[in-house]
C-alpha positions as CSV (number, residue, x, y, z in Angstrom):
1,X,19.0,-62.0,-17.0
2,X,21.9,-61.7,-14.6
3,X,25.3,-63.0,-14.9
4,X,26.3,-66.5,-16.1
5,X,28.7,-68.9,-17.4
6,X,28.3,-71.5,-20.6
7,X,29.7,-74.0,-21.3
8,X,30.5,-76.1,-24.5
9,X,32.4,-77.8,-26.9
10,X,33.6,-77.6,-30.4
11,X,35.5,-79.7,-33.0
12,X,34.0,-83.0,-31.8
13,X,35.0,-82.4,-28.3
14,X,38.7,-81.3,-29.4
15,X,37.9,-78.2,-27.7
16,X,36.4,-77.4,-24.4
17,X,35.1,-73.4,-23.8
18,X,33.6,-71.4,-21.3
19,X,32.7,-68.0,-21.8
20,X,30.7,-65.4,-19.2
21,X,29.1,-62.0,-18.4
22,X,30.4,-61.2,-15.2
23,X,28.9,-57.3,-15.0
24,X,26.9,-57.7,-12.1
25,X,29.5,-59.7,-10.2
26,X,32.2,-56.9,-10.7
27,X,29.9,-54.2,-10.2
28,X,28.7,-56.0,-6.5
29,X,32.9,-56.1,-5.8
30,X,33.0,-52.5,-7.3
31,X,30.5,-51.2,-4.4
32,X,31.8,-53.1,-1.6
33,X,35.4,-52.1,-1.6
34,X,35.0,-48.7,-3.6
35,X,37.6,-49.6,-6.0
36,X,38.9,-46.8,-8.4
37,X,38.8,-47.7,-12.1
38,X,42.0,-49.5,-12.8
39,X,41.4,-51.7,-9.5
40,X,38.1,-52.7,-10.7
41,X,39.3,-53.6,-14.1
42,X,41.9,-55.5,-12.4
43,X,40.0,-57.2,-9.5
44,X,37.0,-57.5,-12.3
45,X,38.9,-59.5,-14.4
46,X,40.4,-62.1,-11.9
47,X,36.8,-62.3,-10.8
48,X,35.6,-63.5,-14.5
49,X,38.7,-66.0,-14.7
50,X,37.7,-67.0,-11.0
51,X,34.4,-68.1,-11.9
52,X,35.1,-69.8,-14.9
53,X,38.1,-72.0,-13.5
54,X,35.8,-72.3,-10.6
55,X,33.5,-74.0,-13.1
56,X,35.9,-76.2,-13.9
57,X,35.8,-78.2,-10.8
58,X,33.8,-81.0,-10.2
59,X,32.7,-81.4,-6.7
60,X,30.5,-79.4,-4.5
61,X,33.2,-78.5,-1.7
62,X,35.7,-77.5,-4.4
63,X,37.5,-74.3,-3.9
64,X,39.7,-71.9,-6.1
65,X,42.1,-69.3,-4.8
66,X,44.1,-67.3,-7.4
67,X,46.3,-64.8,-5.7
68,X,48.6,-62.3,-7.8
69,X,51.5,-61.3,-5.9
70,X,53.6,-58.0,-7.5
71,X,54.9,-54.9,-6.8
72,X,52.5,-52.9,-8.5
73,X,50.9,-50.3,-6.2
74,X,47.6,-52.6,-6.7
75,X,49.5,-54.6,-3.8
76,X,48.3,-57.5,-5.3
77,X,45.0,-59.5,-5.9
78,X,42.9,-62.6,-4.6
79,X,40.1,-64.2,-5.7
80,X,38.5,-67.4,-4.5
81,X,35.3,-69.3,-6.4
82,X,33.6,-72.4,-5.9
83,X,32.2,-74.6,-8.4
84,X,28.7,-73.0,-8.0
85,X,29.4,-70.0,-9.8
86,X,29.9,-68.1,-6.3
87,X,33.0,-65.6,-6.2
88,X,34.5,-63.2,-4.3
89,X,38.0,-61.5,-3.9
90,X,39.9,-57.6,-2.8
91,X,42.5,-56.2,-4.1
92,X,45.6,-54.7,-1.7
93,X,44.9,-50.7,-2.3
94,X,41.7,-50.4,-3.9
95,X,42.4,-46.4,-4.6
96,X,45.0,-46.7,-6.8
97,X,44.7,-44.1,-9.8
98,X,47.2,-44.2,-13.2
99,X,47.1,-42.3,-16.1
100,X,45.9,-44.2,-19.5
101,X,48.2,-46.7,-21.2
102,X,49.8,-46.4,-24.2
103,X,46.7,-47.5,-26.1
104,X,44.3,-45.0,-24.2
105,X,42.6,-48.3,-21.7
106,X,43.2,-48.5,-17.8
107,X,46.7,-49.3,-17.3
108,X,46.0,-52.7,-15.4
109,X,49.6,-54.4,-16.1
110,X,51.4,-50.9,-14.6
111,X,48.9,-51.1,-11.6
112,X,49.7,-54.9,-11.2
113,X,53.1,-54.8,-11.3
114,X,56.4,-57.5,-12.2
115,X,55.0,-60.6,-9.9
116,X,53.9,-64.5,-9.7
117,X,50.6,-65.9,-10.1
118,X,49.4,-68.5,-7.3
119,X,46.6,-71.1,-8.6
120,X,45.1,-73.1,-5.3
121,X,42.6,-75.8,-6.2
122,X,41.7,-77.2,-2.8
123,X,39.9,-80.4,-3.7
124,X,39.4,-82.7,-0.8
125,X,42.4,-84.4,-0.9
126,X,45.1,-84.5,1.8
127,X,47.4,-81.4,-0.1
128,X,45.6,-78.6,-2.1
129,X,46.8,-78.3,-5.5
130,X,49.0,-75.4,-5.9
131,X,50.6,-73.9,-9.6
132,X,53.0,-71.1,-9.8
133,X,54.3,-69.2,-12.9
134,X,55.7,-65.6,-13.7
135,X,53.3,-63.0,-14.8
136,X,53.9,-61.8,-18.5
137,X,52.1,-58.5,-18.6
138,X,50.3,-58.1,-15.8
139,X,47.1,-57.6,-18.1
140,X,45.9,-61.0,-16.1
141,X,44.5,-62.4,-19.6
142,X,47.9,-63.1,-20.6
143,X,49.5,-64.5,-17.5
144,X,46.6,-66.6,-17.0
145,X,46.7,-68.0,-20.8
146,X,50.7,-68.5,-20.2
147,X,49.7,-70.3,-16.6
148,X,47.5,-73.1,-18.4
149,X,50.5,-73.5,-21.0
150,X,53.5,-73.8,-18.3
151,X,51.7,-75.5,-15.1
152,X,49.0,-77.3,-17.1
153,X,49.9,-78.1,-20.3
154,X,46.9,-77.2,-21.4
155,X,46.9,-74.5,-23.9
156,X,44.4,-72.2,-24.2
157,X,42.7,-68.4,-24.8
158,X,41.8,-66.2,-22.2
159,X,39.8,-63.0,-23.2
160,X,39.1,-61.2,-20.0
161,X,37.1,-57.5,-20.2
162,X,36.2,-54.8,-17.6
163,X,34.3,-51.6,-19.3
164,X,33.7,-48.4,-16.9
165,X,31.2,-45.7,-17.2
166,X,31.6,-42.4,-16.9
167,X,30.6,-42.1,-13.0
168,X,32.8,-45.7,-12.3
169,X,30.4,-47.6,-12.4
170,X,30.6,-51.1,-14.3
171,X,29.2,-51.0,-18.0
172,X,30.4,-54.1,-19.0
173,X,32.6,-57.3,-17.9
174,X,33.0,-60.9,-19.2
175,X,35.3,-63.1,-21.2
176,X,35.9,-66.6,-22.0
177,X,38.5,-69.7,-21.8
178,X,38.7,-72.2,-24.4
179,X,41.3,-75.0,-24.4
180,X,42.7,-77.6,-26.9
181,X,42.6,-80.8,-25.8
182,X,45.7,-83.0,-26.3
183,X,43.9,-84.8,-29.6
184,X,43.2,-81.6,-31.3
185,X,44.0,-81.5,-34.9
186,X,46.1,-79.3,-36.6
187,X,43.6,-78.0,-38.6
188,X,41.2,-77.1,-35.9
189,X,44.0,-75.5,-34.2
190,X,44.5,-73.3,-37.6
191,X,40.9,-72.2,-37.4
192,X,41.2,-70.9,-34.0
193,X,43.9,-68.8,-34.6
194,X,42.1,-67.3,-37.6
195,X,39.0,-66.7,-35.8
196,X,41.4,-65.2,-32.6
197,X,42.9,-62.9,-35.2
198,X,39.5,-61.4,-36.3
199,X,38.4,-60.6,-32.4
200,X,38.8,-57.1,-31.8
201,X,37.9,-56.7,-27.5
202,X,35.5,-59.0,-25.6
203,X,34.2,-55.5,-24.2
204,X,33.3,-54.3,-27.4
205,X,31.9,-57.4,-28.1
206,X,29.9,-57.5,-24.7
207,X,28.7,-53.9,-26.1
208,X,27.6,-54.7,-29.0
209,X,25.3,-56.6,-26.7
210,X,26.7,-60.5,-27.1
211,X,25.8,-62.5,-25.0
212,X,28.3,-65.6,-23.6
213,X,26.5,-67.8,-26.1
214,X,27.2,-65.2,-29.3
215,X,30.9,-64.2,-27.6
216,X,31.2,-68.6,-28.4
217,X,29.4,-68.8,-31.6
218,X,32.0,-65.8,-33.0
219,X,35.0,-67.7,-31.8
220,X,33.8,-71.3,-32.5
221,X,30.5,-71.1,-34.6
222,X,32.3,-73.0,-37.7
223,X,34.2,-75.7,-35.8
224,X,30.8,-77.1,-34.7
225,X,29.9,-75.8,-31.6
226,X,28.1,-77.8,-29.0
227,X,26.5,-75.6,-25.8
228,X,26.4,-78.2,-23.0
229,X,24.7,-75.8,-20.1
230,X,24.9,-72.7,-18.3
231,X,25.3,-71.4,-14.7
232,X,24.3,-68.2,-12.7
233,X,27.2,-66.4,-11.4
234,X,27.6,-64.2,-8.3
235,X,29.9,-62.1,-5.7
236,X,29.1,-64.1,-3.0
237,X,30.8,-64.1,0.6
238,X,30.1,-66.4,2.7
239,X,31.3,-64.3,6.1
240,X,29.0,-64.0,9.0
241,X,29.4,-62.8,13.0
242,X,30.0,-66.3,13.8
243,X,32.6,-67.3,11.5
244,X,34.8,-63.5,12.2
245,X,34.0,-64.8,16.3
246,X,36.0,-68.0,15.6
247,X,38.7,-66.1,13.7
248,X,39.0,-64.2,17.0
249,X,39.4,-67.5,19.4
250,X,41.6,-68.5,17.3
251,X,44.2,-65.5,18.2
252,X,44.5,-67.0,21.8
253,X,43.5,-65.5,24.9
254,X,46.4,-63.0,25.8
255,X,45.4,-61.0,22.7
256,X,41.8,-60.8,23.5
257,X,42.7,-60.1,27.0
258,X,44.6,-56.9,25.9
259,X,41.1,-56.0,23.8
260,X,39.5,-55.8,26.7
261,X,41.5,-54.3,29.2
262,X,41.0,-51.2,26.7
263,X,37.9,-51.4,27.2
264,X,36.6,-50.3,23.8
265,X,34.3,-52.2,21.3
266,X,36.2,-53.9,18.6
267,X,35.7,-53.6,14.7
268,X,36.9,-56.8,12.6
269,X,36.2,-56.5,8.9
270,X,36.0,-59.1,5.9
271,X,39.1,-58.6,3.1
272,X,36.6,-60.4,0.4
273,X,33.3,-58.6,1.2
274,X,34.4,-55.7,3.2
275,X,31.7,-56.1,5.6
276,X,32.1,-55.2,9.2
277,X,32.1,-56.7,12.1
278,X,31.4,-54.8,15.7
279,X,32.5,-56.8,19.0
280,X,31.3,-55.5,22.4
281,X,33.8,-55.6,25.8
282,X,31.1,-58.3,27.1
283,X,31.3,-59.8,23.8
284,X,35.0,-60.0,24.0
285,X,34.7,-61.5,27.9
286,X,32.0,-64.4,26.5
287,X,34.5,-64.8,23.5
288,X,37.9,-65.6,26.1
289,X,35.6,-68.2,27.8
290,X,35.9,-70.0,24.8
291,X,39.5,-70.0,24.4
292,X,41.7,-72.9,25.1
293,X,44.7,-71.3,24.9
């Protein structure tokens, strides 16, 4: 079975969850931009959070952007999901290499860096929603669990995992989310804790060879858990010749003049899928037609 997200509740609906295996979807960003280990973990985990806020959102023309901005030598982050369980995102140097972290694990805080993290949920409406706060640890679990405290006030649990093999390739990634709502009882919100306490990694857990639903049932299998449904997950981009010719008109003629007076083909290539694009002088001339300006 490929990737996927559940969904659920527990404790009579006091708490919501979502929980995911996301290997696939990391390994697919993995190949496209060649990322070295600590930027996959990095970019692996935004993904997972990206598809599970993403399925969060109600409407079918919902989007999600989460950009991490810090001085890291990552350069920062962005991912973008929709409510369809379709994600995709790059990371600003996707070579970056650091030694271990104190606790022997890919140093993803030092490679993220002292930043902010931007949440964009464009929604329909005349203004996307857009929440700020300070990253914490750069870990991205943490800063993301703090973001749903300060710019939500919704607090919550992220566990977000990323486990390499020995030739870089993805062995494992998932994680979960799961919220309080603002009726929860104190005594629910004691038995949380004591389950969180007992959790040891979600990628050991995912190597044991959990499954969202058991990753759920450890966390909330004695405060009644409910499963509601599940949903397939991907790296999808949705980039194609046509869309990267538009980007292109919309630079204005002069520029696309001076393309073509070099006289040379032009490459354009995707930041989310890192596919590229090849543009031919007579391309180019067909392309200026269709400028306005």
């Amino acid at each position: 079975m490929g990737d996927y997200i559940v969904r659920a509740t527990a404790a009579n609906s006091q708490i919501r969850a979502f929980a995911i295996t996301s290997k696939e979807t990391v390994e697919a960003a993995r190949a496209a931009h060649n990322t070295s280990p600590v930027a996959t973990a990095a970019l692996g985990r935004l993904l997972t959070a990206g598809a599970m806020m993403g399925a969060m959102m109600k409407g079918e023309k919902d989007m999600l952007t989460l950009q991490i901005h810090a001085g890291g030598p990552l350069k920062g982050l962005t991912v973008t999901a929709d409510s369809q369980g379709r994600v995709k995102g790059y990371v600003g140097d996707p070579t970056v290499m650091l030694p271990p972290n104190a606790n022997g694990k890919l140093d993803v805080g030092g490679a993220v860096g002292i930043g902010f993290l931007n949440v964009i949920k464009d929604m329909g409406l005349k203004e996307p929603y857009m929440g700020q706060t300070e990253l914490k640890t750069g870990e991205i679990g943490d800063d993301l669990t703090y973001y749903f405290a300060a710019s939500e006030q919704v607090p919550s649990t992220v566990g977000l995992g990323v486990l390499m093999n020995r030739d870089n390739t993805v062995r494992q990634a998932g994680g979960w989310i799961i919220q309080l709502m603002p009726f929860a009882e104190e005594e629910v919100i004691a038995r949380l804790e004591s389950n969180l306490q007992e959790i040891t990694s979600v990628t050991a857990m995912l190597d044991e060879g959990m499954a969202p639903e058991d990753l759920l049932e450890r966390l909330l299998g004695n405060l009644g858990l409910e499963i509601n449904d599940t949903q397939p997950v991907e790296f999808y981009c949705n980039c194609d010749k046509a869309r990267v010719e538009k980007a292109l008109i919309s630079i204005g003629k002069e520029e696309i003049k001076d393309m073509i007076r070099e006289g040379k083909q032009v490459e354009l290539n995707c930041h989310f899928c890192n596919s590229h694009y090849t543009f031919t002088v007579e391309e180019l001339k067909d392309i200026l037609k269709k400028c306005r300006r």
